[in-house]
N, C-alpha and C positions, 0 to 999 in steps of 0.2 A: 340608421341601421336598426332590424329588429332585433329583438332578444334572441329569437333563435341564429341569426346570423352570429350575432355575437360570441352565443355558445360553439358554432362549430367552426368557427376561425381559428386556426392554427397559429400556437404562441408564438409570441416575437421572440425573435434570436440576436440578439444582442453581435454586432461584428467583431471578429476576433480583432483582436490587437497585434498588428505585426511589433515581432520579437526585435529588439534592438541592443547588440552585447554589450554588457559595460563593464565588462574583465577583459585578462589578456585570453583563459581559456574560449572564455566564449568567443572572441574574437576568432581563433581558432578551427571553433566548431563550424560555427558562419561561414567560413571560406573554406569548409571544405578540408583542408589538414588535419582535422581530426576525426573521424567517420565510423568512429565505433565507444560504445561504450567502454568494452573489453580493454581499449586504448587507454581510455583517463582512469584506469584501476590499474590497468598495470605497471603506469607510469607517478601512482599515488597524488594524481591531482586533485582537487577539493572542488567542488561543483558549489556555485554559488548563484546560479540564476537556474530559474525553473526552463526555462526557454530553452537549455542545453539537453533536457533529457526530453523535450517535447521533441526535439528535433532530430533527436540520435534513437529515439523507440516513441515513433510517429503511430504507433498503435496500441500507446498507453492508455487507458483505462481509471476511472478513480469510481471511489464508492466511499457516499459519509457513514462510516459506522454505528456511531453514537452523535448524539446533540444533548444538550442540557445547560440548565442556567444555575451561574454560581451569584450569590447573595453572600454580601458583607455586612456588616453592622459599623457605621461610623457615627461620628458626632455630627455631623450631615444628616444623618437619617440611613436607611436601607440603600444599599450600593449594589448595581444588580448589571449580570453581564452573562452572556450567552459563551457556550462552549462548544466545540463540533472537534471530532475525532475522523479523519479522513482515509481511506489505505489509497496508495495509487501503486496500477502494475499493469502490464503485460501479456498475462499469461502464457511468459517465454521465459522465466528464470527468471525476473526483476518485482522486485517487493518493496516499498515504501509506506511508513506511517506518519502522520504528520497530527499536530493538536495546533488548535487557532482560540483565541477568547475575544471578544470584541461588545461592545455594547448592542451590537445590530448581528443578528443572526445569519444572516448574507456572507457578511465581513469577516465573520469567524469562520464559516467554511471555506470560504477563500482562503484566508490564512494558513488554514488546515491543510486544503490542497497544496499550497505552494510550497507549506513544510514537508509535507509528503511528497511531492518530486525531488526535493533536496535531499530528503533522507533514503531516496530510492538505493536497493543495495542489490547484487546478485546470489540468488539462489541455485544451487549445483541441482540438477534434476538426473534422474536416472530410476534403475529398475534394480532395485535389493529385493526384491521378492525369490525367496526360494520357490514357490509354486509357478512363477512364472518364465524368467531370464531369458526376458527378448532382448535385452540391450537399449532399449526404447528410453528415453526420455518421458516416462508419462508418470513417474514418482519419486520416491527421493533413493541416495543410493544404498542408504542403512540406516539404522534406528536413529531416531534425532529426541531431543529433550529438551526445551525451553524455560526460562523463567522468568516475570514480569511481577516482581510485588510477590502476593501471596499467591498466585497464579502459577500451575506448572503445566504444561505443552509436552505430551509427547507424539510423534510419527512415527509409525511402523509401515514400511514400505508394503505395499498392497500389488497384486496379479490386475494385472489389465481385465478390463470388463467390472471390477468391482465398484467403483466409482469412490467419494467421498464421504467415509463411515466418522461423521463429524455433525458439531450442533451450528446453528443457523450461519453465527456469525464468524466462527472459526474457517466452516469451511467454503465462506464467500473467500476469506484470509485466503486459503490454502487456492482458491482457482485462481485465483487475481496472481498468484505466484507462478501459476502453471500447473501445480500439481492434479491429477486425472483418477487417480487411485490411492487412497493410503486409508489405514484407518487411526484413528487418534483416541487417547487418554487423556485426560485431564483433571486437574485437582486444585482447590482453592474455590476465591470467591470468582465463579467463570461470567459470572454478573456485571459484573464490574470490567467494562469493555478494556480502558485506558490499562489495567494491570493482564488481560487477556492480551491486550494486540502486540503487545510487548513482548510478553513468553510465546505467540506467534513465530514471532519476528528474531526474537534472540534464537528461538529452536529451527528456524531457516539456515539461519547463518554459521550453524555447528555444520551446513552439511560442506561448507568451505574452511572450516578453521579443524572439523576432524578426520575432512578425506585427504 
């Protein structure tokens, strides 16, 4: 095969791995008896396989946020491991963050991801805009406030048309949620992803613990 061949050959895709429950929920979801998200939250059940939410919000989404390698110092010598920061969503009201570490940088996003399908939560979406109130799910429904470390997150419900008044990574955050419009405030070190995705994520979850 030539070089240029080589170059324009379309990467290999690795086959998915059929999902196999090894809970009673999953079991559950498998067969069908359970067919919604909305179900195993209202019923307070704990989701322990990634496979449950691939399967119940089949047009999930993920995106590595952050990567980076952490270094120790031992009697050994230098101890060195890779770190990735994942969101996984939706963009229908479901939000997940997830952190993986591993020696192989592959192995830590994976980790990442599968802790971010576990941590997937529900986000209330709606339209708090006084210049707007179409009733539309394309924002949040009132002022929301987050905090992550030294990291603070605020949403202000935004008018349709205005899009996402947010910096890079915030407001891939806020799509992967769903949100369409809002504009956002922020304060601390916004650098510093792992205390950012958190005050994200906590300021999601005020719009179910304050409406």
């Amino acid at each position: 095969m030539s070089r240029t061949e080589q170059r324009t050959r379309p990467p290999r895709r690795e086959p998915e791995q059929v999902w196999t429950p090894r809970t009673k929920l999953g079991t559950l979801v498998a067969t069908e008896k359970i067919t919604s998200m909305k179900e195993i939250y209202e019923n307070g059940y704990r989701i322990q396989e990634a496979g449950i939410i691939k399967k119940l919000l089949p047009g999930i989404k993920t995106e590595v946020i952050d990567v980076g390698i952490v270094q120790k110092q031992t009697t050994n010598g230098e101890y060195t491991r890779f770190k990735a920061l994942v969101a996984a969503g939706d963009e229908n009201g479901w939000l997940g963050i997830g952190q993986g570490k591993s020696k192989q940088m592959r192995i830590a996003i994976e980790k990442a991801t599968n802790q971010a399908y576990l941590n997937v939560s529900p986000v209330k979406l709606g339209c708090g805009s006084w210049e707007c109130r179409c009733e539309q799910p394309h924002s949040v429904p009132f002022k929301i406030r987050g905090r992550g470390g030294s990291v603070t997150v605020e949403v202000i419900p935004g008018p349709r048309g205005l899009g996402l008044v947010a910096g890079g990574n915030i407001r891939n955050l806020l799509k992967l949620a769903g949100l369409k419009d809002a504009w956002t405030k922020s304060t601390g070190s916004t650098n510093t992803m792992t205390s950012t995705s958190r005050a994200v994520l906590d300021c999601l979850r005020q719009t179910f613990s304050q409406g």
